[in-house]
LUMDOMAR-250127 format. One record per residue (C-alpha): residue in three letters; z, x, y. Coordinates in pm, whole numbers, plus 32768, in hexadecimal, padded with zeros to 4 digits. Each point is the difference from the previous one (the first is absolute). Example, Ala and Ser with C-alpha at 12.3 -4.5 7.8 and 13.67 -1.06 7.14 Angstrom:
2
+-----+------+------+------+
:   r :   zz :   xx :   yy :
+-----+------+------+------+
: ala : 830C : 84CE : 7E3E :
: ser : 7FBE : 8089 : 8158 :
+-----+------+------+------+
END
This chain:
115
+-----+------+------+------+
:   r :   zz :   xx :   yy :
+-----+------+------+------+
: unk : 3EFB : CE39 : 956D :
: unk : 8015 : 7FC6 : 7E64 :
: unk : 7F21 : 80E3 : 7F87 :
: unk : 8056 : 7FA6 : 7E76 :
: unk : 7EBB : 800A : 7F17 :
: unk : 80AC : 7F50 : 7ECB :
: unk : 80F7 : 7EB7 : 801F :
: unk : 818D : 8091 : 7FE8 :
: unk : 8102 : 7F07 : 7F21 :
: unk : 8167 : 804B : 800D :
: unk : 809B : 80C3 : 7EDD :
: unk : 816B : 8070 : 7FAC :
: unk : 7F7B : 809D : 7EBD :
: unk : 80A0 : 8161 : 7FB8 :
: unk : 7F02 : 8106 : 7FF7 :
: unk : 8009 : 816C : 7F9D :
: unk : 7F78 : 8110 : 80CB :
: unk : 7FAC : 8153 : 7F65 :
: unk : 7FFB : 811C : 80CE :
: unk : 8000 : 819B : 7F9D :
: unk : 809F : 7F77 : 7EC4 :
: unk : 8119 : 7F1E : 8085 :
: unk : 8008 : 7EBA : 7FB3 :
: unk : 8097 : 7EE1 : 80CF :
: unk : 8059 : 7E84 : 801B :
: unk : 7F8A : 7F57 : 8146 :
: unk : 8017 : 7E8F : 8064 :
: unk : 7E36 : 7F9B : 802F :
: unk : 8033 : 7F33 : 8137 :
: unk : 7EA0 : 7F74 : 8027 :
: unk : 7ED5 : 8052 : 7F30 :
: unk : 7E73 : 7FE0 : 8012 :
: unk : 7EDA : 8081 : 7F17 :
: unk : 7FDA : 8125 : 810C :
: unk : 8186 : 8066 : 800F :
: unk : 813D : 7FA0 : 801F :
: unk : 814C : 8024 : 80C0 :
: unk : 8125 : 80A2 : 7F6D :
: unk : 8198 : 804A : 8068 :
: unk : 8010 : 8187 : 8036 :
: unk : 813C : 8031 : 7F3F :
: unk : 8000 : 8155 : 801E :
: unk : 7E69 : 8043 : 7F96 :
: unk : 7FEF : 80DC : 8180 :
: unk : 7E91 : 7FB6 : 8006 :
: unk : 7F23 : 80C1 : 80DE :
: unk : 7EE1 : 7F42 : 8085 :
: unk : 7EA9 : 80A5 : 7F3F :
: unk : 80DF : 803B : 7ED7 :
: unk : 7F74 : 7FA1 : 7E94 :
: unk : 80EF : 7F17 : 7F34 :
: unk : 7FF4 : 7F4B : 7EB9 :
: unk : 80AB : 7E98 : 7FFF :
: unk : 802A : 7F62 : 7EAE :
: unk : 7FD9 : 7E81 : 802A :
: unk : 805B : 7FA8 : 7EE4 :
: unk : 8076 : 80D2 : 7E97 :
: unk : 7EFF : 80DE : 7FC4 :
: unk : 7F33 : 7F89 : 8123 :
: unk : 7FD9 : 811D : 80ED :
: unk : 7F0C : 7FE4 : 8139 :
: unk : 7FC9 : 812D : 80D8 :
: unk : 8036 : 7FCA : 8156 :
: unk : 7FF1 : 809A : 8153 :
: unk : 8131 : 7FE8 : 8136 :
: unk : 7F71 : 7F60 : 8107 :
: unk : 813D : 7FE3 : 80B8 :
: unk : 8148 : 8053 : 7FEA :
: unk : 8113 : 7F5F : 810C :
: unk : 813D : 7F15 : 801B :
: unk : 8054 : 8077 : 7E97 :
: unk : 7E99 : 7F3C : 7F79 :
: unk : 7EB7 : 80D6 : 7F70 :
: unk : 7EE1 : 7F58 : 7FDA :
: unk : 7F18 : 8050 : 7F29 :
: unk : 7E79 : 7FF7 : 7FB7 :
: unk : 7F94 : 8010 : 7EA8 :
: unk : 7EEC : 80E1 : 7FA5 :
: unk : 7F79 : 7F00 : 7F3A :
: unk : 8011 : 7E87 : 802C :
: unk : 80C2 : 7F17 : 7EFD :
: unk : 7FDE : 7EC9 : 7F39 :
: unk : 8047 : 7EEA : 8115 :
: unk : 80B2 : 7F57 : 7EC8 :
: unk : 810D : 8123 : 7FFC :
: unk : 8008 : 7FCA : 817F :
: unk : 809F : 7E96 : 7FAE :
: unk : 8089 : 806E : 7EDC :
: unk : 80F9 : 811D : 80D8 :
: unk : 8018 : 7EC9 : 8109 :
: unk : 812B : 7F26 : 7FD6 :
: unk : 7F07 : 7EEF : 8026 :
: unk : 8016 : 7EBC : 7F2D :
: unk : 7EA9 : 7FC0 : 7F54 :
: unk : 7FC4 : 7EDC : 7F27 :
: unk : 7ECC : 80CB : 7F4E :
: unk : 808B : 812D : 7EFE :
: unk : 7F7A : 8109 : 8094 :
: unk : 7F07 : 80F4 : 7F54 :
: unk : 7F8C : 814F : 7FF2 :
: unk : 7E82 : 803F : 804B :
: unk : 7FB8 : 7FF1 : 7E70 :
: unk : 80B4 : 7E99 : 801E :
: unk : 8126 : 8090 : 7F1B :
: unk : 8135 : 7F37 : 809B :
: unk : 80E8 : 80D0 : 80AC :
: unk : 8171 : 8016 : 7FA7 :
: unk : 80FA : 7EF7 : 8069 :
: unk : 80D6 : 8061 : 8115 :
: unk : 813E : 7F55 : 8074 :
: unk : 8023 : 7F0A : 7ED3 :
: unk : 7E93 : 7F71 : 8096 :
: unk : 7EAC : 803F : 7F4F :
: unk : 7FA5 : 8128 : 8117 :
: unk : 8050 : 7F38 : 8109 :
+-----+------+------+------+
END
């Protein structure tokens, strides 16, 4: 049984995990306001470990490894996100610009008003 608190959408945004100073690229294959999904690539994530992912530049969230298996982590954030950065990191096609919580529109993203 689905046990999911938050909605998941699809991603194949690169994210960067942080960990004991090393910093590396990962594919985000799905993403909510509660976590996300990420390729391993290397990270060797120990389930209980404390990570930070940066989302976007300069965006870092600290996060949690929930799982690690089939060379996937996921990933609980400590604290929940915008649900517009949620469909921002989606490769979603919204006919809204998307904006932060102040209503500041975020960036565009693939040659799309943050689609």
């Amino acid at each position: 049984m689905d046990q999911r608190r938050a909605e998941r959408l699809t991603s194949e945004t690169e994210v960067y995990s942080v960990k004991r100073g090393q910093r590396r690229t990962h594919a985000c294959r799905n993403i909510s306001r509660l976590g996300c999904m990420i390729a391993d690539d290397g990270l060797a994530a120990v389930t209980g470990e404390d990570i930070e992912i940066e989302l976007l530049g300069g965006v870092t969230v600290p996060a949690r490894v929930i799982w690690a298996r089939q060379g996937h982590v996921g990933l609980a954030f400590k604290r929940e996100i915008n649900p517009a950065t949620v469909r921002y990191l989606a490769a979603e096609e919204s006919e809204q610009p998307l904006r932060d919580r102040f209503g500041r529109l975020l960036p565009e993203r693939f040659g799309k008003h943050a689609a």
